[in-house]
Backbone as CSV, one residue per row, in Angstrom:
resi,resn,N_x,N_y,N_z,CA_x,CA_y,CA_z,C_x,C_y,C_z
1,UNK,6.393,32.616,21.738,6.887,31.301,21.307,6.145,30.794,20.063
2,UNK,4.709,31.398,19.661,4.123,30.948,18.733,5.063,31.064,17.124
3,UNK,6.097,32.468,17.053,6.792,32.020,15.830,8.018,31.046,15.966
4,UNK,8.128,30.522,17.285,9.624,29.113,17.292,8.444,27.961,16.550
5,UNK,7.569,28.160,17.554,6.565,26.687,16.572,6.413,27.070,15.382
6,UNK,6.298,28.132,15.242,5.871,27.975,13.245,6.961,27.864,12.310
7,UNK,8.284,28.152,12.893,9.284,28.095,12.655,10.186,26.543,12.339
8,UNK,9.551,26.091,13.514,9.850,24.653,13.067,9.320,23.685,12.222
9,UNK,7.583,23.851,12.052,7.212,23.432,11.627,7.153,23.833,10.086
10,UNK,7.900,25.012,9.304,8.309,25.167,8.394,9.389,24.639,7.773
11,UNK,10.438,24.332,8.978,11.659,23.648,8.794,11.025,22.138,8.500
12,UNK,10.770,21.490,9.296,10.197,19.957,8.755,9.705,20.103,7.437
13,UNK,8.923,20.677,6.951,8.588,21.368,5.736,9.122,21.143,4.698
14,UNK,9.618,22.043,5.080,10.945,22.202,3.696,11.926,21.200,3.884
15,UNK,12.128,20.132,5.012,13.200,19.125,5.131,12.666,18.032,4.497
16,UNK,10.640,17.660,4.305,10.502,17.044,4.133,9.941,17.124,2.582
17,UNK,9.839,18.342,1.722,9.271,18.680,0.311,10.535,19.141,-0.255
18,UNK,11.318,19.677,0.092,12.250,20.527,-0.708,12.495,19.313,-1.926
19,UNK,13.438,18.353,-1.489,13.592,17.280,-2.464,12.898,16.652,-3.510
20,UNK,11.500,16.597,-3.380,10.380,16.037,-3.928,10.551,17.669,-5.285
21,UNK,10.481,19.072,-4.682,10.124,20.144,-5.329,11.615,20.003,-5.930
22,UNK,12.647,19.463,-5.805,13.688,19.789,-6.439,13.458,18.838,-7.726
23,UNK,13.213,17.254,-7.307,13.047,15.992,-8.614,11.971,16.932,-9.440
24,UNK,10.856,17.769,-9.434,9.679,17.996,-10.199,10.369,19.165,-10.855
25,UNK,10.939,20.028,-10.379,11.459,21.088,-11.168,12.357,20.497,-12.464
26,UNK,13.395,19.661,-11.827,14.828,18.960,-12.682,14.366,17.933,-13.620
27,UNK,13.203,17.711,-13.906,12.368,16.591,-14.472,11.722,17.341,-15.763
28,UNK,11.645,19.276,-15.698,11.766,19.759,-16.976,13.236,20.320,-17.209
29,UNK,14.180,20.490,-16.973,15.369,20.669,-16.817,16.166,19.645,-18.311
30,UNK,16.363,20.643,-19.554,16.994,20.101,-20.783,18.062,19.177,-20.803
31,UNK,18.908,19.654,-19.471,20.615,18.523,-19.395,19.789,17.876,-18.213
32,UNK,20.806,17.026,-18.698,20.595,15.392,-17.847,21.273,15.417,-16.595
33,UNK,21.793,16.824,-16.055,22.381,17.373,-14.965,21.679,17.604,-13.694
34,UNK,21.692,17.117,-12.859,20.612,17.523,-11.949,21.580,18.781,-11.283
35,UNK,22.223,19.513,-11.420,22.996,20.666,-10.884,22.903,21.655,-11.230
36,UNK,22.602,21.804,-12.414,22.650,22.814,-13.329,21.235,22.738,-14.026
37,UNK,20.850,24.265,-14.259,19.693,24.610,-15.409,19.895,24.699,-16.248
38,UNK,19.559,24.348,-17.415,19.925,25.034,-18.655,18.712,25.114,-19.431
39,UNK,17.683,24.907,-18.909,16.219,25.584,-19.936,14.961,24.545,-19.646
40,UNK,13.786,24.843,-19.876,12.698,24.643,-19.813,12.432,23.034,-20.879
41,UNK,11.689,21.847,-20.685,11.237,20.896,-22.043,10.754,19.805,-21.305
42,UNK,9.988,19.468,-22.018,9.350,17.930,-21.831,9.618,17.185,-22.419
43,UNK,11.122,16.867,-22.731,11.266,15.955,-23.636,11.417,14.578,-22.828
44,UNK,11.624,14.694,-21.616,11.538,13.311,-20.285,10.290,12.700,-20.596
45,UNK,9.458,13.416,-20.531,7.896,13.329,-20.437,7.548,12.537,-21.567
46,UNK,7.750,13.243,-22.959,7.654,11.938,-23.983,8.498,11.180,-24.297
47,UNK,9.707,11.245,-23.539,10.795,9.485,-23.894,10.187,8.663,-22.458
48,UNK,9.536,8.820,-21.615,9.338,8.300,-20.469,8.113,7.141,-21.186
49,UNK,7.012,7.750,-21.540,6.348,7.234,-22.190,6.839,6.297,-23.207
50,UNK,7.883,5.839,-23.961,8.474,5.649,-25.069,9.486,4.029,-24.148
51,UNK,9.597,4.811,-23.101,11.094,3.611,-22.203,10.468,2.353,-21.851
52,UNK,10.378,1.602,-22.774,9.618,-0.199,-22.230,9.830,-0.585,-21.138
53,UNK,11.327,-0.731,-21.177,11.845,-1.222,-19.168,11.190,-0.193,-18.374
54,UNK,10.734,1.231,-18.046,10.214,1.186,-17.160,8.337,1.327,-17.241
55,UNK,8.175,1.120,-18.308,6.886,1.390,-18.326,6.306,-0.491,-18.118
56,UNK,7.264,-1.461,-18.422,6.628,-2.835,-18.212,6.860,-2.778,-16.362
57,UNK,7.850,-1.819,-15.927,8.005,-2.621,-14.528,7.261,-1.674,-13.677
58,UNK,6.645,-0.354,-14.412,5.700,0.321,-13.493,4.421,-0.779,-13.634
59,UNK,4.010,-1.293,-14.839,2.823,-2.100,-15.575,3.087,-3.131,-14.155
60,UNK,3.769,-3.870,-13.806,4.434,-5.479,-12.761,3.960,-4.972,-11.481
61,UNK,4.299,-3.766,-10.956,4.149,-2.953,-10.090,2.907,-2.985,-9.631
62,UNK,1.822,-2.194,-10.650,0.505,-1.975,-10.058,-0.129,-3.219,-10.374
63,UNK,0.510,-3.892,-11.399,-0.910,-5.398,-11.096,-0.410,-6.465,-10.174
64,UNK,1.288,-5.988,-9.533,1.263,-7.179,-8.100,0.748,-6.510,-7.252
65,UNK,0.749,-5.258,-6.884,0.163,-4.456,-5.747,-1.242,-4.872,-5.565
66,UNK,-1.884,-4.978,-7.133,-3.468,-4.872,-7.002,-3.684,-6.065,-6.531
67,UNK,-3.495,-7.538,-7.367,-3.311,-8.822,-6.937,-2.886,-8.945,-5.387
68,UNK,-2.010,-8.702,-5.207,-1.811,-8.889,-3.789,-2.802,-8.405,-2.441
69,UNK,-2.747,-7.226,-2.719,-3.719,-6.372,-1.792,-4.944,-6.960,-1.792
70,UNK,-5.447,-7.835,-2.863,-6.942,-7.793,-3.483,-7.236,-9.023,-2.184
71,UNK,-6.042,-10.191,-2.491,-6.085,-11.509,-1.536,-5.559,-11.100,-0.200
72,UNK,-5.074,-10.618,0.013,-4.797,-10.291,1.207,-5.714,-9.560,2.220
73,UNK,-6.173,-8.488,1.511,-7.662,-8.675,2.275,-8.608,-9.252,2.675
74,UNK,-8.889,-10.073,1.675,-9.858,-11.249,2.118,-9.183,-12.033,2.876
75,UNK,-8.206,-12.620,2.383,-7.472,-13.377,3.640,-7.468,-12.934,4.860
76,UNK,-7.416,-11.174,4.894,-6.459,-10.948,6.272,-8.107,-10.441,7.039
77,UNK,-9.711,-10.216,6.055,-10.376,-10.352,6.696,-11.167,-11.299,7.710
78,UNK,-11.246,-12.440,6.592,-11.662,-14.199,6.906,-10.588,-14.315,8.555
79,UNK,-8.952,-13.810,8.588,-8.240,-14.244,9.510,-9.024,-13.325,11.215
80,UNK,-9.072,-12.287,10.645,-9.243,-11.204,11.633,-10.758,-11.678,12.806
81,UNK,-11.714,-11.660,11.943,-13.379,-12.929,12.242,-12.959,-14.123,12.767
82,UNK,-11.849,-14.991,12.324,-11.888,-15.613,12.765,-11.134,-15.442,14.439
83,UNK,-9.740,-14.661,14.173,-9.329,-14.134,15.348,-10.067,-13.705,16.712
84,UNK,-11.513,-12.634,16.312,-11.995,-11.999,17.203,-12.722,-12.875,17.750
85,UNK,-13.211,-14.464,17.411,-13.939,-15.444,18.153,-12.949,-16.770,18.830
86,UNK,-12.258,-16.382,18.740,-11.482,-17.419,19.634,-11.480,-17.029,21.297
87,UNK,-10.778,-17.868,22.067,-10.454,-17.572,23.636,-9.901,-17.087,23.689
88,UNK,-9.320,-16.274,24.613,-8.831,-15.214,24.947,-6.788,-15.537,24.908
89,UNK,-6.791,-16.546,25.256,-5.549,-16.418,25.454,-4.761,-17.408,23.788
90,UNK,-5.853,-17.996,23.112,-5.919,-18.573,21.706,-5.430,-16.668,20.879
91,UNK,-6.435,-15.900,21.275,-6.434,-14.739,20.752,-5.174,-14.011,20.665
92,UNK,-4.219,-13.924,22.030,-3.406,-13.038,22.562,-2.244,-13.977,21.723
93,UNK,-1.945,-15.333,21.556,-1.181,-15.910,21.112,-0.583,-15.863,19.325
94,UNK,-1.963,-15.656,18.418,-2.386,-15.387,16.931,-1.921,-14.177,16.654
95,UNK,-2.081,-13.146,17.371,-2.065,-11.524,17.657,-0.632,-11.388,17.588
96,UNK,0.013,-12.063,18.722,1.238,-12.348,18.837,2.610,-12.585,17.672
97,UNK,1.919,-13.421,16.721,2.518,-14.001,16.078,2.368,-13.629,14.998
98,UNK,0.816,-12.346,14.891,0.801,-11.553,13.388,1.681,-10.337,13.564
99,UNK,1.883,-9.760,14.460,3.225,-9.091,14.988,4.350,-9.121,14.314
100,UNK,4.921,-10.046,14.111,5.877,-10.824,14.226,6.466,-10.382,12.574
101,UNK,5.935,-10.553,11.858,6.502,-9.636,10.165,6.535,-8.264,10.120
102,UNK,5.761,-7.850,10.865,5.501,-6.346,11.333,6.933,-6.098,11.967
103,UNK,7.367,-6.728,12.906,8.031,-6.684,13.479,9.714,-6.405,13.351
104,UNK,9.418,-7.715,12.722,10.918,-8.014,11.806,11.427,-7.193,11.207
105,UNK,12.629,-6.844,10.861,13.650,-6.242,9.655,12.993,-6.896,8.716
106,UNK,12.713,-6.150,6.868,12.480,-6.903,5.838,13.376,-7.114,5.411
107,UNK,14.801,-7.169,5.660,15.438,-8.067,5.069,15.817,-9.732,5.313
108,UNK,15.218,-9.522,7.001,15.213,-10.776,7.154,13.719,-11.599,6.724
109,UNK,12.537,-10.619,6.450,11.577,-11.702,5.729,12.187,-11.690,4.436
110,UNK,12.929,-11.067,3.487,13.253,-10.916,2.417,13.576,-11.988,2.105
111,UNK,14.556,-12.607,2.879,15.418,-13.643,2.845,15.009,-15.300,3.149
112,UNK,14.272,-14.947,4.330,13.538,-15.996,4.615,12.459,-16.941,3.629
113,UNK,11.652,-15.601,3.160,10.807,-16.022,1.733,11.706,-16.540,0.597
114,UNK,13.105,-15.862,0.312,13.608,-16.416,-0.802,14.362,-17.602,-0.456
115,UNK,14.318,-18.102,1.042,14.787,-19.550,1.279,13.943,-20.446,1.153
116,UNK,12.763,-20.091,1.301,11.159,-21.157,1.640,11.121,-21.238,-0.290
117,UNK,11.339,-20.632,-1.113,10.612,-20.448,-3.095,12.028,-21.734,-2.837
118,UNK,13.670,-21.295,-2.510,14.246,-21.918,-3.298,14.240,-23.337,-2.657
119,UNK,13.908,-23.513,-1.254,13.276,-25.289,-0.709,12.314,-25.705,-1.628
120,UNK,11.163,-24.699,-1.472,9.991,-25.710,-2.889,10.486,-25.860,-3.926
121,UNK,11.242,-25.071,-4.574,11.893,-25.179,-5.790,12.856,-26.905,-6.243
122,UNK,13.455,-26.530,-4.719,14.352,-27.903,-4.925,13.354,-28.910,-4.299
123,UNK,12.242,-29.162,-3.798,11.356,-30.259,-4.010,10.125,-30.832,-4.836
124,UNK,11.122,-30.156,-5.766,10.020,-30.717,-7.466,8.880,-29.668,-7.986
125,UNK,8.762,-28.430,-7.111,7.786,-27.822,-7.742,7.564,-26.928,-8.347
126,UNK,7.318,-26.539,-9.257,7.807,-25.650,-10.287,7.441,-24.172,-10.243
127,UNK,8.503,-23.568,-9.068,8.614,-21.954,-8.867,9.128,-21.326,-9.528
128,UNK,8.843,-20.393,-10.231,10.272,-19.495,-10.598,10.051,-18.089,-10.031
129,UNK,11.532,-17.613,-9.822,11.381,-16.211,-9.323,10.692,-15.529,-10.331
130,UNK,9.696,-14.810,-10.094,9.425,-13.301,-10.651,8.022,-13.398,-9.966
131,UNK,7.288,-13.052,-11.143,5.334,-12.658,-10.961,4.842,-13.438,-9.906
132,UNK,5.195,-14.511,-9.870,4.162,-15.383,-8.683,4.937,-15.220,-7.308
133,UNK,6.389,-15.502,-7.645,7.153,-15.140,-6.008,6.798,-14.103,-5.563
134,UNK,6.700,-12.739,-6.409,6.624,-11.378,-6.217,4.759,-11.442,-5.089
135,UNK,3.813,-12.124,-5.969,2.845,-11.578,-5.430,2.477,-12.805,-4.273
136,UNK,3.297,-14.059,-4.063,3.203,-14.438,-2.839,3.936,-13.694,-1.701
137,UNK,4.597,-12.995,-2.080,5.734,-12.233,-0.756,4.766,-11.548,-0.370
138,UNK,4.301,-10.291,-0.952,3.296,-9.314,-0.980,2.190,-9.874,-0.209
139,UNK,1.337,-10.471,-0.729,0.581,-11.112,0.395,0.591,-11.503,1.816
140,UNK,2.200,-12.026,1.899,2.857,-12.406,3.062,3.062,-11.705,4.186
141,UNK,3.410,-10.287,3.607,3.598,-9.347,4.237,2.478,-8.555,4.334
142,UNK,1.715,-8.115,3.568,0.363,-7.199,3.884,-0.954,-8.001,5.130
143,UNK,-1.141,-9.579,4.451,-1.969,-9.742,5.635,-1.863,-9.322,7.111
144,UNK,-0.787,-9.174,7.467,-0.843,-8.578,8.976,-1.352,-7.001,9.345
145,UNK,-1.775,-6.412,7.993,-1.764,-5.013,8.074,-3.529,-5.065,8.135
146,UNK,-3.573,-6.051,7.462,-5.118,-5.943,6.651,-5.891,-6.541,8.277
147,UNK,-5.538,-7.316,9.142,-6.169,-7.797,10.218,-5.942,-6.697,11.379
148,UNK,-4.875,-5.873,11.472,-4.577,-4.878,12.616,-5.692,-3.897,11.990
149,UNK,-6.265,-3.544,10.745,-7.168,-2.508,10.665,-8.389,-3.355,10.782
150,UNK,-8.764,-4.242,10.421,-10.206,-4.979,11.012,-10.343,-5.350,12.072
151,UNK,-9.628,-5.703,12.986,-9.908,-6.170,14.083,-10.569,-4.779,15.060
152,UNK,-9.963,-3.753,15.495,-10.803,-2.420,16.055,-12.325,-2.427,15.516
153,UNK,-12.394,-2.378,14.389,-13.889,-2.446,13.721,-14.717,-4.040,14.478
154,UNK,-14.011,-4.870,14.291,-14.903,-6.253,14.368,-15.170,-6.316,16.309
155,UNK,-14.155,-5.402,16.840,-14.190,-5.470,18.377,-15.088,-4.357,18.757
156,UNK,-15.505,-3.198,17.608,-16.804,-1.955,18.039,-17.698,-2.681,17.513
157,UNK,-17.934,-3.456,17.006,-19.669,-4.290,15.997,-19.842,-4.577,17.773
158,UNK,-21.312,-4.412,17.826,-22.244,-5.420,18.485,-22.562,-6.909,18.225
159,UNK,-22.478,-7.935,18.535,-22.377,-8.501,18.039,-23.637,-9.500,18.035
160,UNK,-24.576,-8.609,18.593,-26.063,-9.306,18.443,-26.884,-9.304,17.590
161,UNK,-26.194,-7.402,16.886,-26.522,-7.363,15.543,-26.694,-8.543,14.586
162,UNK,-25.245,-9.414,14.283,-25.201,-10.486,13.917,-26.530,-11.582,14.177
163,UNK,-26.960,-11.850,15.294,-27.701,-12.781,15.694,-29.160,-12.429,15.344
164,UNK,-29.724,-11.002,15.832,-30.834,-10.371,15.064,-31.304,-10.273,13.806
165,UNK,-30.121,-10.138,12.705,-30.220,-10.861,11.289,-30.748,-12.185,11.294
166,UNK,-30.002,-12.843,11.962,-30.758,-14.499,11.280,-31.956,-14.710,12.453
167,UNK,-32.437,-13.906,13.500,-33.544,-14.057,13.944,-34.464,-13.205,13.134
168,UNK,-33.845,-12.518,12.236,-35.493,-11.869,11.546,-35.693,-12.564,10.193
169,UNK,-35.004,-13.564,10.122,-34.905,-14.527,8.777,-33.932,-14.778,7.830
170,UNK,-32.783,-13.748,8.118,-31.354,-14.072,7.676,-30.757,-15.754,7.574
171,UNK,-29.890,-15.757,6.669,-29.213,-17.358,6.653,-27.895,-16.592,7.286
172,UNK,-26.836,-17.658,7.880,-25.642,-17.163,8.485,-24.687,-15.832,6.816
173,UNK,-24.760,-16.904,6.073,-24.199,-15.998,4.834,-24.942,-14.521,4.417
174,UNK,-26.047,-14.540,4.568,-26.979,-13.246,4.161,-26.548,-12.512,5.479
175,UNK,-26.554,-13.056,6.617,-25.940,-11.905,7.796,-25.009,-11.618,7.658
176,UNK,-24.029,-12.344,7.112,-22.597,-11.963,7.283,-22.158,-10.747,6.010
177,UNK,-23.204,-10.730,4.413,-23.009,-9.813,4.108,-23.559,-8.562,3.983
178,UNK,-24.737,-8.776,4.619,-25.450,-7.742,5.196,-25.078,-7.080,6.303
179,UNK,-24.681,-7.648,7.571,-24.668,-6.996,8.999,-23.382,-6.859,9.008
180,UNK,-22.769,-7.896,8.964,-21.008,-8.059,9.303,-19.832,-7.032,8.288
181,UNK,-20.384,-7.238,6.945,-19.340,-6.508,5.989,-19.680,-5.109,6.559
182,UNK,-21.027,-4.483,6.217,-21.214,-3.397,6.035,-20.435,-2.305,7.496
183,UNK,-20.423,-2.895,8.658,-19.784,-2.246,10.002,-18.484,-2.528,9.870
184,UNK,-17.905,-3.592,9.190,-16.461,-3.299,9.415,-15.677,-3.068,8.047
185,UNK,-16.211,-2.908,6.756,-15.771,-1.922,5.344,-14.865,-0.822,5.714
186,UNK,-15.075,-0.328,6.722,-14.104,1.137,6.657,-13.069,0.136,7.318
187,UNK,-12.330,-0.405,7.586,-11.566,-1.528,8.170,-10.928,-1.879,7.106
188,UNK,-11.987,-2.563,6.065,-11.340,-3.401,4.981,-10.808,-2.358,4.003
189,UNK,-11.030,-1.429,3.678,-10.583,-0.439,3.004,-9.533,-0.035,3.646
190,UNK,-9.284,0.736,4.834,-8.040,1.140,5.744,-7.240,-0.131,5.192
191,UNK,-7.328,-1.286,4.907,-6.145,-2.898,5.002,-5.749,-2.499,3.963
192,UNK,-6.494,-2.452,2.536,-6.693,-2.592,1.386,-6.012,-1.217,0.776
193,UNK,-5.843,-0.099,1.068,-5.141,1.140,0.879,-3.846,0.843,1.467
194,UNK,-3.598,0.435,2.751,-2.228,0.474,3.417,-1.734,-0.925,2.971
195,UNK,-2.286,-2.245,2.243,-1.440,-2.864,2.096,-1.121,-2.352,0.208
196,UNK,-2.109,-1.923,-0.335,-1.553,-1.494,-2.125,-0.552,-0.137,-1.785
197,UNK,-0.459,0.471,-0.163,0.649,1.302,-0.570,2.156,0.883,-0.176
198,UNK,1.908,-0.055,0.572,3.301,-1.269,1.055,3.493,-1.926,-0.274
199,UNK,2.782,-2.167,-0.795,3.106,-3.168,-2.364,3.844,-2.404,-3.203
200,UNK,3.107,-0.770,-3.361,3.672,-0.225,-4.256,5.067,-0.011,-3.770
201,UNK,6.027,0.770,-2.757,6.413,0.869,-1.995,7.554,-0.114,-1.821
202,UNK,7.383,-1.171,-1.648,8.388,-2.135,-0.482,9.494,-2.452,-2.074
203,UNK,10.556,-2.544,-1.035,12.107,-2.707,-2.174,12.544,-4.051,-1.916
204,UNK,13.134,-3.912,-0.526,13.864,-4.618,0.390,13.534,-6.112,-0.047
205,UNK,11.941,-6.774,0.423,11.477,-8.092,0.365,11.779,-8.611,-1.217
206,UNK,11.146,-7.008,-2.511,10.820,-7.749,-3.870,12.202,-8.037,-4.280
207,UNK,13.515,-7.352,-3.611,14.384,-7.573,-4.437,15.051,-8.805,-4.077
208,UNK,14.527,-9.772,-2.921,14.944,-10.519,-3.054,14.081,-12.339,-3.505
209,UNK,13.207,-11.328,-3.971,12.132,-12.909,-4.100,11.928,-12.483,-6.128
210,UNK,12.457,-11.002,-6.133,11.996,-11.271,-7.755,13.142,-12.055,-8.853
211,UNK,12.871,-11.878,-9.989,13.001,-12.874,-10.705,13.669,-11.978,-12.043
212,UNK,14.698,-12.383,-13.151,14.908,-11.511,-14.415,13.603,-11.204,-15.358
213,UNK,12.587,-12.287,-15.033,11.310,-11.986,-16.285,10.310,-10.585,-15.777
214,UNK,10.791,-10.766,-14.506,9.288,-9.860,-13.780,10.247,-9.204,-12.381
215,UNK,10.095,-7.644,-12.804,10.840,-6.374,-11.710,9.739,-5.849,-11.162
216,UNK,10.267,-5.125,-10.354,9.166,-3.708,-9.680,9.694,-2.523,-9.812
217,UNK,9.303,-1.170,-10.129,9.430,-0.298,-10.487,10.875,-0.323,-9.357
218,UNK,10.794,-0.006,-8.336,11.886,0.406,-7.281,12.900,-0.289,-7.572
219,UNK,12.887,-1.764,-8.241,13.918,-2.460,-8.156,14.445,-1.878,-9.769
220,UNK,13.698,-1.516,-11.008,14.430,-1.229,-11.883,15.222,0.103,-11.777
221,UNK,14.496,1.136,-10.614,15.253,2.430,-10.473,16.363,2.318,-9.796
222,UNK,17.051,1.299,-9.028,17.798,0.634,-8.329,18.744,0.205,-9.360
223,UNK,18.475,-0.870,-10.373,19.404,-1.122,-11.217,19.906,0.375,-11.889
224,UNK,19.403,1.142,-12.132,19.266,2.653,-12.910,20.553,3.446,-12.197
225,UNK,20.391,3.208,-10.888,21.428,3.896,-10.049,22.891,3.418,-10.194
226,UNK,23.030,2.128,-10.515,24.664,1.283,-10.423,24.911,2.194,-11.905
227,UNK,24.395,2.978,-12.597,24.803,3.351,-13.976,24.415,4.996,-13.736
228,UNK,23.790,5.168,-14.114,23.450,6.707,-13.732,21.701,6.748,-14.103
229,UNK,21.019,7.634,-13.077,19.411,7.791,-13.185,19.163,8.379,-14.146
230,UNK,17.947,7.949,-14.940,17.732,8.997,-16.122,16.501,10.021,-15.650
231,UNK,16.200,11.011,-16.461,15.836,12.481,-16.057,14.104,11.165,-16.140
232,UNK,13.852,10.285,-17.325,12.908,9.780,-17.218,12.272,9.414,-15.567
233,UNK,13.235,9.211,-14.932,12.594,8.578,-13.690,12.144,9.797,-12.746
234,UNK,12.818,11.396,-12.877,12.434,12.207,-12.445,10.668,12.575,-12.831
235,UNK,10.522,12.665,-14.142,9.761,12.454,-14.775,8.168,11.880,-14.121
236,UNK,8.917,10.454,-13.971,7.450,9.250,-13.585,6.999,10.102,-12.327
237,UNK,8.287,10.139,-11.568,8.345,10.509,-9.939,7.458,11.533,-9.717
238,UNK,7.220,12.583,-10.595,6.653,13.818,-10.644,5.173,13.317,-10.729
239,UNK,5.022,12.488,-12.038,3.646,11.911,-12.130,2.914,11.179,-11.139
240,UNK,3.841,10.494,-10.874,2.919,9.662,-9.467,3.022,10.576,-7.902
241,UNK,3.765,11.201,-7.714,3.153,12.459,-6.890,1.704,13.401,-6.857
242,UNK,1.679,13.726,-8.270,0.384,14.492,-8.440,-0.574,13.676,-8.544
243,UNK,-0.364,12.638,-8.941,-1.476,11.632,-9.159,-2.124,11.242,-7.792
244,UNK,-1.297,10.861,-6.225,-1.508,10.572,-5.287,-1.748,12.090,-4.257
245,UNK,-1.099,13.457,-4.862,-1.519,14.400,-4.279,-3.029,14.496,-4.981
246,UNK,-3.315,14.476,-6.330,-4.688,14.537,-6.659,-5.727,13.747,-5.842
247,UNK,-5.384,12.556,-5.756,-6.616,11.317,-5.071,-6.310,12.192,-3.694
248,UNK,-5.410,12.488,-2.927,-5.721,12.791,-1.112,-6.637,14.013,-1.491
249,UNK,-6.784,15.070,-2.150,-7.031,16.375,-2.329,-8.702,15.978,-2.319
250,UNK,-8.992,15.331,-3.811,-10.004,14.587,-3.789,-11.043,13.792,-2.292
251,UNK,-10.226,12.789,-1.917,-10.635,12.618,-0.625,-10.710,13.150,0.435
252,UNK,-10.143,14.073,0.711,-10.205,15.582,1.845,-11.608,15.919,1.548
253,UNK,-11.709,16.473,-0.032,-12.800,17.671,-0.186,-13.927,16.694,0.041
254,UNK,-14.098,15.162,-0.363,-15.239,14.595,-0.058,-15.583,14.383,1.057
255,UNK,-14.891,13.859,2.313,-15.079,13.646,3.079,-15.749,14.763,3.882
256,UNK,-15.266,16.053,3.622,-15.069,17.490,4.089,-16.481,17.690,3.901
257,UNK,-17.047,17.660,2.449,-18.486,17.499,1.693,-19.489,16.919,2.146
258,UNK,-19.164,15.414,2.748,-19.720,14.209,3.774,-20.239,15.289,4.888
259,UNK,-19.354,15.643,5.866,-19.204,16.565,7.196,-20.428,17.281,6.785
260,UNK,-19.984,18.385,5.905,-21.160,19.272,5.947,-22.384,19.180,5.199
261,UNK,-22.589,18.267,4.748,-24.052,17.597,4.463,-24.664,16.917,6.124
262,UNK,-23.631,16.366,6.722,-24.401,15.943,7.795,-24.586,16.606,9.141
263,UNK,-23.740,17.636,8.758,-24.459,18.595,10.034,-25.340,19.878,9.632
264,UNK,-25.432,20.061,8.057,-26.672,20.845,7.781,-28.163,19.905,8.126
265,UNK,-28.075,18.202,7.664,-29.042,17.430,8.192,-29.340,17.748,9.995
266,UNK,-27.759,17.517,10.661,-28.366,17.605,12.068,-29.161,18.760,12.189
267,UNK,-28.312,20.005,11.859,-29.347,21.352,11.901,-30.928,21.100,11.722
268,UNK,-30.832,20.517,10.328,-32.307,20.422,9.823,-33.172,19.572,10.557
269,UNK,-32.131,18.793,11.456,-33.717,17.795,12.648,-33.831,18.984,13.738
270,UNK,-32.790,19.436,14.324,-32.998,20.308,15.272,-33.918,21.453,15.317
């Protein structure tokens, strides 16, 4: 039975890369055909570089992702601390209710957010769709991600640790960034990666809270489609693949590096 399992797990494989290996091949591909070959060029590669519309809405892209993710962490850390000290059934209720976007279809937060911009809007205050709607949605939606990865961390801390700081002369603030950050960082990072890859990522919510001054990459490849895709977008697609296969590759081998530095140390106490 060991070749049905390998068998399948080749099939997922190829069900889940073939496509990706088809856009990277057709992205040097001379006609604008995705069906047909007709020769080897990079000429995608330097009009891609050259295409303003998508190089301003990849540019919108990574600085709402970054912006967003950046507050939302802190937010969704400050929320999470505060979460893990409440009563118990205060707790189960908050928990409850951070759920709850998680939960939902994004088209119904999509919608919901673009009803709440156009109420403030119509009570005097001066919203407009694009950059700021874009990176309040984002926020909206990531804090719940950023508190489900801190909270496991803030529930393994000891929490006397905390108290032992300001009994050896700590102020509450010097404990909190001494004792408190440092045990639950791998937390804030886990928030902070999974909410900049929801930012980069999410269609559904931006297309309905953005604005004509300010797109997101997904939403201009979207307009791209009612007309026909250009080989450029094959192009980007290719780039930001290797770019994100480079960083995991990267982080494998370090971590991997981490491992065996610390069990040549264990060796070396033993």
């Amino acid at each position: 039975m060991k070749w049905l399992s390998k068998s399948y797990v080749g099939v997922v494989m190829t069900f889940l890369y073939a496509p990706i290996i088809v856009l990277i091949v057709f992205s040097f591909n001379q006609s604008k055909s995705r069906g047909a070959w007709t020769g080897f060029t990079l000429d995608w590669y330097r009009q891609l570089f050259h295409n303003e519309t998508i190089l301003q809405s990849l540019m919108n892209t990574l600085v709402i992702a970054v912006v967003s993710s950046v507050i939302a962490t802190l937010l969704g850390t400050l929320a999470a601390i505060g979460i893990v000290n409440m009563k118990r059934w205060q707790r189960n209720l908050v928990m409850n209710i951070t759920y709850m976007p998680i939960i939902n279809p994004e088209i119904v937060v999509g919608v919901s957010l673009m009803l709440l911009f156009v109420w403030i809007k119509s009570m005097g205050v001066a919203v407009e769709f694009g950059f700021v709607t874009l990176v309040l949605a984002h926020i909206t939606f990531n804090v719940p991600y950023v508190i489900l990865n801190v909270m496991p961390k803030l529930r393994q801390m000891d929490t006397s640790l905390y108290e032992a700081a300001q009994d050896l002369g700590c102020n509450p603030r010097q404990a909190f960034f001494k004792v408190v950050v440092p045990e639950i960082l791998p937390g804030i990072i886990s928030g902070f990666l999974m909410s900049f890859t929801y930012s980069l990522d999410d269609f559904i919510i931006s297309y309905f809270v953005s604005g004509p001054t300010s797109q997101t990459l997904p939403i201009t490849i979207y307009s791209m489609t009612r007309r026909k895709v250009s080989p450029e977008i094959n192009a980007l697609s290719a780039i930001i693949f290797v770019v994100v296969l480079v960083v995991l590759l990267a982080v494998n081998i370090h971590d991997a590096h981490k491992e065996r530095e610390s069990r040549m140390k264990a060796r070396a106490r033993a």
